[in-house]
C-alpha positions as CSV (number, residue, x, y, z in Angstrom):
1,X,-4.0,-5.3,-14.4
2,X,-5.2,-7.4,-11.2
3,X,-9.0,-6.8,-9.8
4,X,-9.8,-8.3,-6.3
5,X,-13.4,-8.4,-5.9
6,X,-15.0,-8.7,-2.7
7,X,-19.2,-9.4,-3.7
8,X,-20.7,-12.1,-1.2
9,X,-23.3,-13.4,-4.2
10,X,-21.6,-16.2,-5.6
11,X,-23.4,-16.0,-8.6
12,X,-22.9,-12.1,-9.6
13,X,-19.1,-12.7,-8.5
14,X,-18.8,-15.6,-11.2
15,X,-20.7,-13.6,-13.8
16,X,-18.0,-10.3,-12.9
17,X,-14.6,-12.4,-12.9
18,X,-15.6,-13.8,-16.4
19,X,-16.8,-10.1,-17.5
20,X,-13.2,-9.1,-16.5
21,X,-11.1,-11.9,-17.5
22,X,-13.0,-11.3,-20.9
23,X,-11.8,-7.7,-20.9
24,X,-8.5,-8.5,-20.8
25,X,-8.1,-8.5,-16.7
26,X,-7.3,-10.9,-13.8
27,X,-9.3,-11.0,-11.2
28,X,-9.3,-12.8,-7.6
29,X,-12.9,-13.2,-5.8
30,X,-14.0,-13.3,-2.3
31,X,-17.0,-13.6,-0.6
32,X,-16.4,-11.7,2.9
33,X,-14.5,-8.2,4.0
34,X,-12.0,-9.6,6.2
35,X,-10.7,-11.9,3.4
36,X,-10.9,-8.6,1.3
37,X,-9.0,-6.7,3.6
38,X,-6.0,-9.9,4.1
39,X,-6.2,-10.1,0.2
40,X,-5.3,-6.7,-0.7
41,X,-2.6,-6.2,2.1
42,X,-0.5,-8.5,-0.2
43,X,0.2,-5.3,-2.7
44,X,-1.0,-7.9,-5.4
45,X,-3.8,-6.1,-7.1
46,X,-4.4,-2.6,-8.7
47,X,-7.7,-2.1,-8.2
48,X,-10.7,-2.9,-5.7
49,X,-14.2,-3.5,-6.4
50,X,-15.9,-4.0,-3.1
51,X,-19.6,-4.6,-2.4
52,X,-20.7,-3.2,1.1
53,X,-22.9,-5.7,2.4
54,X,-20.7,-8.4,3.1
55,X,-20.4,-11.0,6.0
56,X,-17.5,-10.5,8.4
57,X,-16.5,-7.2,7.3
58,X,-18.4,-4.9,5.5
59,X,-17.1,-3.2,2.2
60,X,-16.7,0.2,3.8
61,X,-15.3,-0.9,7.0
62,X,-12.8,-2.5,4.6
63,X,-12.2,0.5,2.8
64,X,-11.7,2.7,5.8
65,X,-9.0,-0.1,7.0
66,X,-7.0,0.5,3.8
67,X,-7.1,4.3,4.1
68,X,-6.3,4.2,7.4
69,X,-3.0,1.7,6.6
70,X,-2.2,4.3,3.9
71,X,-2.8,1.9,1.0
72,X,-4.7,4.1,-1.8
73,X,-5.5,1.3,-3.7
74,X,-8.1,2.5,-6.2
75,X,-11.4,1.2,-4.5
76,X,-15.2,1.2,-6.3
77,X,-18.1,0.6,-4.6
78,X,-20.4,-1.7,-6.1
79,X,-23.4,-2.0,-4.3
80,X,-27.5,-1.9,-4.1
81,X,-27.5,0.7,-1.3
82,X,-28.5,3.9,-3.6
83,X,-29.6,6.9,-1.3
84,X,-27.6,9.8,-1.9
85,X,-26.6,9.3,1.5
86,X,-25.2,6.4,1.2
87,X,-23.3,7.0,-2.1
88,X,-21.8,10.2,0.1
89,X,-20.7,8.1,2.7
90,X,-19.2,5.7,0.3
91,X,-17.3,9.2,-1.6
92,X,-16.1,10.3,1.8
93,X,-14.7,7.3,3.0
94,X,-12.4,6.8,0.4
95,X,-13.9,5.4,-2.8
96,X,-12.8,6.6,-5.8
97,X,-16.2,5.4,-7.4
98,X,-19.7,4.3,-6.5
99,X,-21.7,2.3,-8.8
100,X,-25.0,1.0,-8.0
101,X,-26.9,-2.1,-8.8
102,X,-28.1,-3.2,-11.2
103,X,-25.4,-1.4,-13.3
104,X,-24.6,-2.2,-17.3
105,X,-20.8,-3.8,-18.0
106,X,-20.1,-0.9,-20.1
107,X,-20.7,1.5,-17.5
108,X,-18.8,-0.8,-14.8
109,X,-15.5,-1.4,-17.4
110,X,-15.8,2.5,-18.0
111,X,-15.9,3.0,-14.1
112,X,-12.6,1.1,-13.5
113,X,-11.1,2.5,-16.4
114,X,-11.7,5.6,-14.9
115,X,-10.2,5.2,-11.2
116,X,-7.0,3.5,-13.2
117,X,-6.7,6.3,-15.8
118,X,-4.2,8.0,-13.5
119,X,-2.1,5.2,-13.2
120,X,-2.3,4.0,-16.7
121,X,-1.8,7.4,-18.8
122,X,1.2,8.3,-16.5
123,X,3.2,5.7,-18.8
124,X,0.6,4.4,-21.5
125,X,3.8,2.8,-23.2
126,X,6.7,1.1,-22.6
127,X,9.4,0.8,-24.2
128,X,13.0,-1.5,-24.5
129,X,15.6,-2.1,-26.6
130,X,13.5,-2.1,-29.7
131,X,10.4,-3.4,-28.5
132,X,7.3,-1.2,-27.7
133,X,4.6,-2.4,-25.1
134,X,1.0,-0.2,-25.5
135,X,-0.6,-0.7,-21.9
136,X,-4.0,0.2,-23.5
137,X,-4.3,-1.5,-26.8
138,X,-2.4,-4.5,-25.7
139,X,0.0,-4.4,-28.9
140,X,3.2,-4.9,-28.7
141,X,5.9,-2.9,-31.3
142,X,8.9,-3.5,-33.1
143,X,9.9,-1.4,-36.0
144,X,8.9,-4.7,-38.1
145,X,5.2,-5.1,-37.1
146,X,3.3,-5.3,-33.9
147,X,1.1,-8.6,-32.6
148,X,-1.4,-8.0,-29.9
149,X,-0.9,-9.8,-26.9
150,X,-3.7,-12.1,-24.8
151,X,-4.2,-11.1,-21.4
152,X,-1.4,-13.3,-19.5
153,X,0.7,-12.5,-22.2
154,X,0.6,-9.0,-21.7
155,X,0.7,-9.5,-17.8
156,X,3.6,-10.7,-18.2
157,X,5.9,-9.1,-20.3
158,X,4.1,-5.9,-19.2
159,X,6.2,-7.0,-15.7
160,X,8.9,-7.5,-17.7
161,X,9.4,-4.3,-19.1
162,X,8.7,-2.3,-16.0
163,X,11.5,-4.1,-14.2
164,X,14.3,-5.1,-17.0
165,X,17.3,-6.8,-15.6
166,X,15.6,-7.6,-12.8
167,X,14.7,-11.0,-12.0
168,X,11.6,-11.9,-11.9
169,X,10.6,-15.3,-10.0
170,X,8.0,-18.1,-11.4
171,X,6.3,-17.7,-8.0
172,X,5.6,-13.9,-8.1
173,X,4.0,-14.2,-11.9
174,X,1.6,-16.8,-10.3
175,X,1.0,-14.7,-7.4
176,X,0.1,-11.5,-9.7
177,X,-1.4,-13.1,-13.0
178,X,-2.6,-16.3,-12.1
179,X,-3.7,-15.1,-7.8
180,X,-3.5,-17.3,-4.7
181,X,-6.2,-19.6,-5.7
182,X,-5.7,-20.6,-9.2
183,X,-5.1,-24.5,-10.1
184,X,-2.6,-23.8,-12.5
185,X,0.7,-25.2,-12.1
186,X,3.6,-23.4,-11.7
187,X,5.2,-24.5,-15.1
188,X,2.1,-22.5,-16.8
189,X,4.4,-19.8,-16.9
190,X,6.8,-21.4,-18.6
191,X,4.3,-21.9,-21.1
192,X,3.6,-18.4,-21.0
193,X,7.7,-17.3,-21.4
194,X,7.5,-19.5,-24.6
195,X,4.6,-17.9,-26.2
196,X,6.5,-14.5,-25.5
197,X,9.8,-15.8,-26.8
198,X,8.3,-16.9,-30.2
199,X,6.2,-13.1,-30.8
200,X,9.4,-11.8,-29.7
201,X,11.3,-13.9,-32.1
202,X,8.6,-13.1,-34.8
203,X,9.0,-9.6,-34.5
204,X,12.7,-9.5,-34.5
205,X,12.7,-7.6,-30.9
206,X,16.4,-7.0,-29.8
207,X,15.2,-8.1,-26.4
208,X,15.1,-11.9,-24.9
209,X,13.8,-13.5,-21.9
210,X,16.4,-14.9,-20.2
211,X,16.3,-17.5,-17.5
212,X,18.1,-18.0,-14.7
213,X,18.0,-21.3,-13.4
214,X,15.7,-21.7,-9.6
215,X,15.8,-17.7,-9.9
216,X,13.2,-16.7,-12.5
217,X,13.1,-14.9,-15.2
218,X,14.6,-11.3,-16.7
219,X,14.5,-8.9,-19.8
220,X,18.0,-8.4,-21.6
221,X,18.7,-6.8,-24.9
222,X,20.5,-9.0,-27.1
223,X,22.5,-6.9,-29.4
């Protein structure tokens, strides 16, 4: 699952993408709304975490923007602006949370995991050829034995087995698992396909990652 986060404090962004990225998410950061607004146009991320006072364009004005364009990303406020008023405001205009600083991780992880529940129980599983993917404990199935996956791992073959047959290209992994600004090369995810193919290998999966060359990449079943 992608994060953009929009929070104009360099410092608290840092601290939130490594709270994130520890938590088995990936997570772009920028520092202003109309950056926000351009980043989450792209249909890249899953889930918003916008603070309101931001240069440019601020957090709500953001929000609204989205609404208005019909994307119903899910968005949470994260902001010092505490008034009931302004947490109504931030409710009304489309938020799907509102969390106030200074705020605990736990109560900020359990806040997104809340606005993505919808999207994550609707198909907490899936499932190919033999091979068995669980979206929230990160393990992945065979009937020989299960391996959890890191976070890129999962990513990806999580990609994988929501589109099988379907190729895949080595651009749109980096755009959704490694974001626009990462310094990663593009051959990291060939890296990535060969830690896959030797869990799937070690769990006897019926399934392969096949590649098609200057195309990308695609999920088959073997047998």
């Amino acid at each position: 699952m992608r994060i953009l986060l929009a929070e104009d404090e360099l410092s608290l962004a840092r601290a939130l993408v490594k709270i994130f990225e520890k938590n088995h998410y990936s997570a772009d950061a920028v520092h202003n709304g109309i950056d926000a607004l351009e980043y989450l146009e792209t249909g890249n991320y899953d889930v918003a975490v916008l603070d309101v006072m931001m240069p440019g364009m601020d957090g709500i004005s953001v929000l609204k923007e989205l609404r208005s364009r019909g994307n119903n990303i899910p968005v949470l406020i994260l902001t010092a602006k505490a008034e009931v008023d302004d947490k109504v405001y931030g409710l009304d205009s489309g938020a799907n949370y509102y969390l106030t600083k200074p705020f605990e991780t736990p109560e900020l992880l359990a806040s997104i995991r809340a606005i993505t529940r919808t999207q994550v129980s609707a198909d907490s599983r899936l499932t190919y050829g033999n091979l068995t993917l669980d979206r929230a404990s990160y393990e992945l199935y065979t009937p020989t034995g299960s391996l959890r996956l890191a976070n890129k791992e999962f990513q990806m073959l999580e990609m994988l087995m929501s589109n099988p047959h379907r190729l895949i290209s080595a651009e749109r992994f980096m755009e959704k698992i490694w974001g626009f600004d990462s310094n990663a090369e593009i051959n990291v995810v060939w890296v990535y396909v060969s830690y896959l193919r030797k869990k799937l290998n070690a769990l006897q999966a019926n399934v392969s990652i096949r590649a098609s060359r200057n195309a990308g990449y695609s999920l088959e079943i073997t047998e």
